[in-house]
C-alpha positions in Angstrom: 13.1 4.0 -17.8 16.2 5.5 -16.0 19.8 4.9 -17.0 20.0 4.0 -13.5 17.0 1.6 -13.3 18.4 0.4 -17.1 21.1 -0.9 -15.3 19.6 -2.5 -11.9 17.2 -4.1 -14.7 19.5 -5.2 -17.1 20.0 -8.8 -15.8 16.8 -9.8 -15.0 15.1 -8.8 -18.2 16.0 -12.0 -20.3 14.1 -14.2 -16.9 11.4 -12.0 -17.0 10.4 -12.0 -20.6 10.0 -15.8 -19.5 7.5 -14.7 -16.8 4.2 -16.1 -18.5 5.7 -19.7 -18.6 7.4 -20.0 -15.0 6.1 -21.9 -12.5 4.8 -20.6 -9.3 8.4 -22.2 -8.0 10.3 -20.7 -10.5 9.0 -17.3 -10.4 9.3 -17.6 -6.4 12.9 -18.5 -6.9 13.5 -15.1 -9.6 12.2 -12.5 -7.2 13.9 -13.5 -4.1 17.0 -13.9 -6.6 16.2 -9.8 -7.2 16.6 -9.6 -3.4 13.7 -6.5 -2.6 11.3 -8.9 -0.6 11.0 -10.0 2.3 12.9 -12.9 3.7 11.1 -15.8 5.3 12.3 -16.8 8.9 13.8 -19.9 8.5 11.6 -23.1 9.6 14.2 -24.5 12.6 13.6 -20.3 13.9 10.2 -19.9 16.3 11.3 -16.8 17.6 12.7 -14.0 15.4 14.8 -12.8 18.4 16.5 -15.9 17.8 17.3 -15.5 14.2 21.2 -15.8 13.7 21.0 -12.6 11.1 19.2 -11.2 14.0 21.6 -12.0 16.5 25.0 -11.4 14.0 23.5 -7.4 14.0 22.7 -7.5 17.6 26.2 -8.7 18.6 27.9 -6.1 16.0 26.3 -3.6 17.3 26.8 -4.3 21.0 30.3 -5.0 20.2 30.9 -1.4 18.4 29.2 0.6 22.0 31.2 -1.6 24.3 34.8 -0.7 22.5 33.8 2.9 21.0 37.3 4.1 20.0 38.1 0.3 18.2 35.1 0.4 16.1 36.4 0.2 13.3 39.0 -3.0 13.4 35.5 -4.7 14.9 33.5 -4.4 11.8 36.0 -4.2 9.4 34.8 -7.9 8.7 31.2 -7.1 9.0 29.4 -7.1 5.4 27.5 -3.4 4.4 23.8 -5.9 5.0 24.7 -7.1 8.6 25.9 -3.6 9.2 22.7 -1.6 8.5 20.3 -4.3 9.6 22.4 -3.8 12.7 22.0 0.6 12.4 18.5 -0.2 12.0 18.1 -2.3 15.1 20.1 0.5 17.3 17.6 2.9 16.0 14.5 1.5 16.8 16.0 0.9 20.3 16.9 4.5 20.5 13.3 5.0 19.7 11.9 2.5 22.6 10.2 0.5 19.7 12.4 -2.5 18.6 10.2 -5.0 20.6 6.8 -3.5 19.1 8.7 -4.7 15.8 10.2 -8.2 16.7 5.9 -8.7 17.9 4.7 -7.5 14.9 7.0 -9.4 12.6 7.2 -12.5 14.1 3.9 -13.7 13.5 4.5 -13.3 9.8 7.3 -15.6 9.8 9.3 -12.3 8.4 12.8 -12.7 8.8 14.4 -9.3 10.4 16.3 -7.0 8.0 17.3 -3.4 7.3 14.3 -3.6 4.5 12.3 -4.9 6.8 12.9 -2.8 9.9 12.2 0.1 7.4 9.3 -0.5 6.2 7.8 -1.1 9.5 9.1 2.1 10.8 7.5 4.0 7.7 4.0 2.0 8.5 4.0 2.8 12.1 4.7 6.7 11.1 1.6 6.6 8.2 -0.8 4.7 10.7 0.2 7.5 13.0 -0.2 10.1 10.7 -3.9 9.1 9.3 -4.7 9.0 12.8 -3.6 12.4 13.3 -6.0 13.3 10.2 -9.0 11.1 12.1 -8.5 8.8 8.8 -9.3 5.1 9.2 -8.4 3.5 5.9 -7.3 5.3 3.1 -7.3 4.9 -0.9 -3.0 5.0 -1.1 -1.0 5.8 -4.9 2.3 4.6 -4.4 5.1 5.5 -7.0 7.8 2.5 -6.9 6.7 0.4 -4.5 9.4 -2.4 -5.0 8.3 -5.6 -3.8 5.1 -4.2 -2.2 6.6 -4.6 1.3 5.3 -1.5 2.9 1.9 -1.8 0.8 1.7 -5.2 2.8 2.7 -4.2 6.5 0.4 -0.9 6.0 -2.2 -3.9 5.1 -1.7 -6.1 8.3 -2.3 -2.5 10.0 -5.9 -2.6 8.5 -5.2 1.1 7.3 -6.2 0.5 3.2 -9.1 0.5 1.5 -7.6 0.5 -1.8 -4.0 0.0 -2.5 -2.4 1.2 -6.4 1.2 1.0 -7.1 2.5 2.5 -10.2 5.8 0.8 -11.2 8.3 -0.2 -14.4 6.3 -3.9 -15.5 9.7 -5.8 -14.1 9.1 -4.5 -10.5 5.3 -5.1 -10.7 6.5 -8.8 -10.6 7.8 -8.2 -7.2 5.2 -5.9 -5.7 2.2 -8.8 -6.8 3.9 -11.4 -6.3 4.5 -9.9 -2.2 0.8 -9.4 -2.3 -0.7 -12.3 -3.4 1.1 -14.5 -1.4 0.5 -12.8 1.8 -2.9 -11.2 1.3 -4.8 -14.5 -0.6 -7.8 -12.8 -0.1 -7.0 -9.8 -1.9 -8.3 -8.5 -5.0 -5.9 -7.7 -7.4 -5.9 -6.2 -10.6 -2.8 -5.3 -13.4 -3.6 -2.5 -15.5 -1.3 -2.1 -18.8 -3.5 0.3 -20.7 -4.8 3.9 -20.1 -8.9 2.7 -20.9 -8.3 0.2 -18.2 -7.0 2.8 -16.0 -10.2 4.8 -15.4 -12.0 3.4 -12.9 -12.5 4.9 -9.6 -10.8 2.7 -6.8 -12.4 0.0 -5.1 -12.5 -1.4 -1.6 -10.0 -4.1 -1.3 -8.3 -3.6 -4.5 -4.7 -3.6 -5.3 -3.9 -2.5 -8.3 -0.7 -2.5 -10.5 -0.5 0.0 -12.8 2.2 0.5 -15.5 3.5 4.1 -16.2 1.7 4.6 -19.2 -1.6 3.5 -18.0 -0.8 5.7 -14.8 -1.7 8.7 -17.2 -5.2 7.7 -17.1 -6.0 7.4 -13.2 -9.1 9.0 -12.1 -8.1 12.7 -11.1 -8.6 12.8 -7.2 -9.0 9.7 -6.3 -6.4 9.2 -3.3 -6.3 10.0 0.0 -2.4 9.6 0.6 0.2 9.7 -2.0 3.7 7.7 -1.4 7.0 7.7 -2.7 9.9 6.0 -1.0 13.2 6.2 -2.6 12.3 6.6 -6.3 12.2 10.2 -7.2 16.1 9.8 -6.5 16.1 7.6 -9.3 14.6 8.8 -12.6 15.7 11.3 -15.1 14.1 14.8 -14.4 11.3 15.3 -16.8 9.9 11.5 -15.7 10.4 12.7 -12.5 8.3 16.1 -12.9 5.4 13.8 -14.9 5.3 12.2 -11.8 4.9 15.2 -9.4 2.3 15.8 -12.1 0.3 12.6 -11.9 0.2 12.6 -8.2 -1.2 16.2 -8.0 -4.2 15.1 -10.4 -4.8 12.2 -8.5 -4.9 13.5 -5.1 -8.0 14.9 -3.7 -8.0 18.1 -1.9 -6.1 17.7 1.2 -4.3 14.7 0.4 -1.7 13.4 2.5 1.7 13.7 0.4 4.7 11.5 1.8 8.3 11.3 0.3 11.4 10.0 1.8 14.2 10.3 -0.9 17.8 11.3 -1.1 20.1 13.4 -2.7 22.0 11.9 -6.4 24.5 14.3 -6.9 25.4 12.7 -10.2 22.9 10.2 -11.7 23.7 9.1 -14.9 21.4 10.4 -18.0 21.0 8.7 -21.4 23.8 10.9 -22.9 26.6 10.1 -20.7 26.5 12.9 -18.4 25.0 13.4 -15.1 22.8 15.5 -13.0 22.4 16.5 -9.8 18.5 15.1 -8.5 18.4 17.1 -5.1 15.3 16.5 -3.0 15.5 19.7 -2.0 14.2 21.1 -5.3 11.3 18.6 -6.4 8.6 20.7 -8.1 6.1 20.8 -5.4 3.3 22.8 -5.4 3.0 26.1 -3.7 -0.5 25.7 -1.9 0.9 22.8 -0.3 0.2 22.6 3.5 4.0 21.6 4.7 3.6 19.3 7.5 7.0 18.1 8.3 10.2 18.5 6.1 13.5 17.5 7.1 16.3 15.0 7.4 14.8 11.7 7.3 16.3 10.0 10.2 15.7 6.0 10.0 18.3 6.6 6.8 20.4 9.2 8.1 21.4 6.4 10.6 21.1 3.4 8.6 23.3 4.5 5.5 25.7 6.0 8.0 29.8 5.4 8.5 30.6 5.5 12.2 28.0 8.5 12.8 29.3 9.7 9.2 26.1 9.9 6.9 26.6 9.6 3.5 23.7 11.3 2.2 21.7 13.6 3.0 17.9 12.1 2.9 14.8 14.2 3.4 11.2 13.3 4.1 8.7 15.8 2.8 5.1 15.4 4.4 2.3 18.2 3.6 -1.5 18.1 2.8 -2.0 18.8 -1.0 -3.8 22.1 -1.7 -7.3 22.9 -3.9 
């Protein structure tokens, strides 16, 4: 585990090692207290355009075009979540696509968020990239999935045939817990040892493997490989055994998809720190490069009045023989 993950972790840990004994209401209540789900619309709310977070973003945003050079003394009062949900929104309205969302999460009672604006941005982009392959479902390895949100929407989609997240145990809480409530019908599976770890994937299996079990996952057996904001966080050499395990599990001509940005300093086990730049992952060199540039959906999201604060990249290429 990361220093920096040490830290997100550190106070949780003492609820989860009560995990076994909690109640389905209890455990409920510790991973929205953890705050990487998704958020239920509230019951008075039947249409998500409606939703007062909704509207708050809406509002600030329309409020920041309408008075360009006062922007600032307008949401000097605005907290950093109302102000990215309210990026995200004016994004997917730059993109022509912000009612496609509000349709496709307001039948899952999904309460609109920057998280959740995200993710369905990044499912939209896979669906249209398997179609650009001529894939119809796919067998997806996902490297820190979180709470499983993007797993789930990629789901509703009907684009997997097998889903496997590899995580830390704590956020395997979140990602299962997202998954068995909204996909009942799934077939899930926790794997915490490498001889569970062999078997080839099956349809309609989600599976939630631990990093040490990870070692042992049947060499190309994915179609698409994911990672969404994680490599940014590990130590190098956990990093690199994950560029590792993701070229032995993916088939020739796997679809390999990373959004992550730069840590100019994150902190290492010693005290010092080190500069994680996308930029200089070890990827392989028979990789087919399909797209690799500034990621935009963060660039505007984590943004200061058109200021970005970070420079994000999305790599996507087709993994070589």
């Amino acid at each position: 585990m990361s220093e920096f993950w040490r830290g997100q972790l550190a106070p949780f840990r003492k609820k989860y090692s009560k995990a076994g004994s909690l109640s389905d209401r209890a455990l409920e209540d510790l991973v929205a207290e953890a705050g990487y789900g998704f958020e239920e619309l509230p019951q008075q709310v039947r249409d998500v355009a409606e939703d007062p977070s909704y509207r708050r973003a809406i509002e600030t945003w329309r409020a920041v075009q309408e008075n360009l050079r006062t922007r600032k003394p307008i949401v000097a009062g605005v907290d950093k979540v109302t102000w990215e949900h309210a990026r995200a929104i004016a994004f997917l309205e730059r993109e022509g696509v912000v009612e496609e969302y509000l349709e496709f999460i307001g039948p899952l009672r999904i309460r609109s968020t920057m998280s959740s604006a995200r993710h369905w941005y990044y499912a939209r982009a896979l669906a249209e990239l398997l179609d650009s392959r001529s894939i119809e479902t796919a067998d997806f390895v996902e490297i820190g999935a979180g709470a499983g949100n993007l797993a789930f929407f990629l789901s509703v989609v009907g684009r997997v045939r097998s889903y496997t997240i590899v995580d830390l145990p704590e956020m395997l809480v979140h990602s299962s817990f997202t998954l068995a409530s909204r996909l009942p019908d799934a077939e899930l599976q926790f794997v915490t040892s490498q001889e569970e770890a062999g078997d080839p994937p099956a349809e309609g299996r989600y599976a939630f493997v631990t990093p040490e079990a990870a070692q042992a996952l049947p060499a190309e057996s994915a179609d698409v490989a994911l990672n969404f904001n994680s490599f940014m966080e590990m130590d190098r050499d956990v990093r690199d055994g994950y560029f590792e395990l993701v070229y032995r599990v993916c088939r020739p001509g796997t679809l390999f998809v990373n959004v992550n940005r730069r840590q100019r300093a994150l902190p290492l086990p010693d005290g010092e720190t080190w500069d994680n730049n996308p930029l200089l992952y070890p990827y392989r060199s028979d990789d087919e490069v399909l797209r690799w540039e500034e990621e935009p959906f963060q660039t505007v999201t984590r943004s200061d009045f058109n200021f970005s604060t970070s420079l994000t990249v999305i790599r996507v290429s087709a993994v070589g023989q």
